[in-house]
C-alpha positions as CSV (number, residue, x, y, z in Angstrom):
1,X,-2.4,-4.0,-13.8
2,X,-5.0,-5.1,-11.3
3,X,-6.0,-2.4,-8.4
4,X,-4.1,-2.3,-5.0
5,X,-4.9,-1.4,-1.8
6,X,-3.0,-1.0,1.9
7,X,-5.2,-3.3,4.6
8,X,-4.8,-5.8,6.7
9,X,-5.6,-9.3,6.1
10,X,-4.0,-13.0,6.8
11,X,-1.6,-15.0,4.7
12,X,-2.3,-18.9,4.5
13,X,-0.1,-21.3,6.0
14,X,2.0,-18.3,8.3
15,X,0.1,-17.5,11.2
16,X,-1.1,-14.3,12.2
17,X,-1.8,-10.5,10.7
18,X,-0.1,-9.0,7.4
19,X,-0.2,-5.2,6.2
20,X,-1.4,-6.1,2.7
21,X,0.0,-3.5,-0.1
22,X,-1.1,-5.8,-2.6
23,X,-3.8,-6.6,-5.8
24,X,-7.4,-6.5,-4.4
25,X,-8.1,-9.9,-5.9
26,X,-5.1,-11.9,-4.5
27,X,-6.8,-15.4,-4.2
28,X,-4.3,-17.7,-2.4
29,X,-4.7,-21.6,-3.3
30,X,-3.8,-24.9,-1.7
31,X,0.2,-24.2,-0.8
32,X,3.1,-25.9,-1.9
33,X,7.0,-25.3,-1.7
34,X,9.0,-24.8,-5.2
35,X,11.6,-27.3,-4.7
36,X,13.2,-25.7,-8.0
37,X,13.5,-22.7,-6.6
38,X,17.0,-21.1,-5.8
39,X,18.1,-18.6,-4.0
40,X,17.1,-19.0,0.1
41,X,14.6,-20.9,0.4
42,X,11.0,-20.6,1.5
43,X,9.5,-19.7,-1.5
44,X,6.1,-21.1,-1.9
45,X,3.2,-21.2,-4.6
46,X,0.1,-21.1,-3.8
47,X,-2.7,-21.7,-6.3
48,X,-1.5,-19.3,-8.7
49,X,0.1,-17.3,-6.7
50,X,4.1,-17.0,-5.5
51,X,5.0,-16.0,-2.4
52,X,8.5,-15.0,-1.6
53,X,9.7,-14.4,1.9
54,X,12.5,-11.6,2.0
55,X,15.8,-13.2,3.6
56,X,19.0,-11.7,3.4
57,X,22.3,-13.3,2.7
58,X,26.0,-13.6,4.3
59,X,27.0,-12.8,7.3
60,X,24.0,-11.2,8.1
61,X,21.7,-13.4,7.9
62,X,23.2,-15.4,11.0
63,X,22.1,-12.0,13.1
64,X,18.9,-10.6,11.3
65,X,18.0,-13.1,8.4
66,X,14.4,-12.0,8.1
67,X,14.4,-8.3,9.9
68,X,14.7,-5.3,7.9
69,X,14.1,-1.6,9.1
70,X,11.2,-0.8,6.9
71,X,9.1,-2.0,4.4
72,X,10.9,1.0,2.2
73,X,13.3,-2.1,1.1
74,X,10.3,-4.3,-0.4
75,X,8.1,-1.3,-2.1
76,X,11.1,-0.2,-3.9
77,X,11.1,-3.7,-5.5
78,X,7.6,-3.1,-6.1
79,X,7.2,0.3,-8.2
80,X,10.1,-1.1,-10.3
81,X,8.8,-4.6,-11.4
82,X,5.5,-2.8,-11.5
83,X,7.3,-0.2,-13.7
84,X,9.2,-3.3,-16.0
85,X,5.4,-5.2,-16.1
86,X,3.7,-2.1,-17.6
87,X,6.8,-1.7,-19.9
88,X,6.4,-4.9,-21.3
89,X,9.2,-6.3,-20.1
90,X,9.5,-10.6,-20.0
91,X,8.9,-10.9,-16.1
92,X,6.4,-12.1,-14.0
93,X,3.5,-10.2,-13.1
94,X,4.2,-8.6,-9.5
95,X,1.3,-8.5,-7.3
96,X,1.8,-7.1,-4.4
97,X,4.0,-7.1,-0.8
98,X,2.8,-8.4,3.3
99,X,4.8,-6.8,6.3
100,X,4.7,-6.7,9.6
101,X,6.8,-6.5,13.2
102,X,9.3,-8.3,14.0
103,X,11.5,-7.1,17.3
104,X,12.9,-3.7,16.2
105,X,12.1,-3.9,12.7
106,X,10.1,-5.4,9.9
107,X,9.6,-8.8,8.0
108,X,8.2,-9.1,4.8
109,X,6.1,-11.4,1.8
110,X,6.4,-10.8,-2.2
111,X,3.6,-12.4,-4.5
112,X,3.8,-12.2,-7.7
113,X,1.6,-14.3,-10.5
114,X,3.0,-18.0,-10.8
115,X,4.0,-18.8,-14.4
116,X,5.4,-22.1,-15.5
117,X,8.8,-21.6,-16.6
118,X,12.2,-23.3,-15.0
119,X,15.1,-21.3,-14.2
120,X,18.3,-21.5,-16.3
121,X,20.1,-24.0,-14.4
122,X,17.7,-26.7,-14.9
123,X,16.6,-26.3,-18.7
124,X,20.1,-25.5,-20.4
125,X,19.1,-27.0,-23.9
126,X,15.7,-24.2,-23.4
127,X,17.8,-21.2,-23.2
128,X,17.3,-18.5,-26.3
129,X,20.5,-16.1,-25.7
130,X,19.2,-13.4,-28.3
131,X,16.4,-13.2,-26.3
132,X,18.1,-12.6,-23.2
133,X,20.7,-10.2,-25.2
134,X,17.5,-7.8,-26.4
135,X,16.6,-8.0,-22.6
136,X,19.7,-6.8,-20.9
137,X,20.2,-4.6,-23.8
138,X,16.2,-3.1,-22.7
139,X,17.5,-2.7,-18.7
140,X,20.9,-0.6,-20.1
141,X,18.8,2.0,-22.0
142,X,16.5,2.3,-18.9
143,X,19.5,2.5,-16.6
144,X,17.9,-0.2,-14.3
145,X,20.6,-2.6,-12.6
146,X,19.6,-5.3,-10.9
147,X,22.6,-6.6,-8.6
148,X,20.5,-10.0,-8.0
149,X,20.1,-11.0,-11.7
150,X,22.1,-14.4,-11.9
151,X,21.3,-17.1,-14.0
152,X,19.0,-18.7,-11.3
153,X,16.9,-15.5,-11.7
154,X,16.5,-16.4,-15.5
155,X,14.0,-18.8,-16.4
156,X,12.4,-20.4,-19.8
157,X,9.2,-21.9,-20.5
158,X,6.8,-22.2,-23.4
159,X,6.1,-18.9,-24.0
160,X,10.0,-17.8,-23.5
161,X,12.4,-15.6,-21.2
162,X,11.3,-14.7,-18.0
163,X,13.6,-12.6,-15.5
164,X,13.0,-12.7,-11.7
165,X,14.0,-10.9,-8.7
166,X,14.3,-7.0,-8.7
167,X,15.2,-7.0,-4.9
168,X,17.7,-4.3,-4.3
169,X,17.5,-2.8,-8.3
170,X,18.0,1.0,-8.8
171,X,17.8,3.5,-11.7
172,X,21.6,5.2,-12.0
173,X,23.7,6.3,-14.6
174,X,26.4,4.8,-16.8
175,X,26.9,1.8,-19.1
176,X,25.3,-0.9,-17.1
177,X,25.5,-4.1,-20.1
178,X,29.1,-4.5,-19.3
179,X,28.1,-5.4,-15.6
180,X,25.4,-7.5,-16.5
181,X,27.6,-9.5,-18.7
182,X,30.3,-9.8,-16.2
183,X,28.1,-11.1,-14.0
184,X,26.1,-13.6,-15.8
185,X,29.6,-15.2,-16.9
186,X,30.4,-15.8,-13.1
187,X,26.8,-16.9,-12.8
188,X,27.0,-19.0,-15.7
189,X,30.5,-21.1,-14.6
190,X,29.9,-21.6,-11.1
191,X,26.5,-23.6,-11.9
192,X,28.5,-25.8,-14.4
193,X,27.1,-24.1,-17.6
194,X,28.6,-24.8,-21.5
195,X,31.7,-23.5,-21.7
196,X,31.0,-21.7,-24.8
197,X,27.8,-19.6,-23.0
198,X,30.2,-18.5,-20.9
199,X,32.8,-17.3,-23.0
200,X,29.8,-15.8,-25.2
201,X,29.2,-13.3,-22.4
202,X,33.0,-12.7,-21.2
203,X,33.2,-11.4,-24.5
């Protein structure tokens, strides 16, 4: 894992200051949106970097979209994917959080290492379901659940399975494969996947 350090610094293409908790060798390149990106948008790569703007969802993001309370929210996502990366675990490699004010609160960057893979939805014919199997079977006997991991959040590329997003994951007790199954399957038929993918994780 590369070195980080807290400072203050300047994030291309968003004007003004950032508190940096991130690698000490974050080079940012020419910028770019990822078009095949889903979730909320604004996620952009830069050089070999991805940045990640936090946004939530719902109902709430028509009062406070971009505003948290704290940048507690975005280093909890942190030490986890950090924790997953050192593990071994098929994700990408997490580099570091930006925050700063924003009326009574916070708003706030993720980077993490760019790696070319597509997400699920756009290469069905790529997918490798053992793979993904031995990797929810890995988060179950860690006890990590990871409310965000839909099938937009799973990705393959040359060199495999790659799982995004740990926004919002926690460590907690109790069988936690039955959730992630139940989950993916909802994923799964409301982007149109084959029906038999679907019924493969119902069951």
């Amino acid at each position: 894992m590369p070195n980080f350090e807290t400072r203050e610094g300047a994030v291309p293409g968003i004007e003004g200051r950032w508190t940096l908790e991130a690698a000490l060798d974050l080079a940012f390149g020419a910028g770019d949106d990822l078009k095949a990106a889903f979730g909320r948008g604004g996620v952009r790569r830069m050089g070999n970097i991805v940045v990640r703007p936090y946004r939530r969802g719902g109902l709430v993001a028509k009062v406070n979209g971009g505003t948290y309370a704290s940048p507690a929210r975005f280093r909890k996502e942190l030490a986890v994917h950090r924790a997953l990366w050192e593990a071994g675990f098929p994700t990408v490699e997490p580099l570091g959080l930006a925050h700063r004010r924003k009326g009574f609160g916070v708003e706030g960057l993720y980077f993490t290492r760019y790696k070319d893979a597509r997400p699920w939805p756009s290469a069905w014919s790529e997918a490798r379901l053992p793979d993904l199997g031995t990797a929810l079977q890995a988060l179950d006997a860690w006890g990590l659940f990871a409310p965000d991991l839909n099938a937009t959040n799973v990705m393959w590329g040359a060199g495999g399975l790659v799982i995004l997003d740990w926004d919002r994951a926690a460590w907690r007790k109790g069988p936690l494969l039955p959730r992630y199954r139940a989950r993916l399957s909802r994923s799964l038929e409301k982007l149109g996947a084959p029906s038999e993918w679907v019924e493969a994780f119902r069951r």
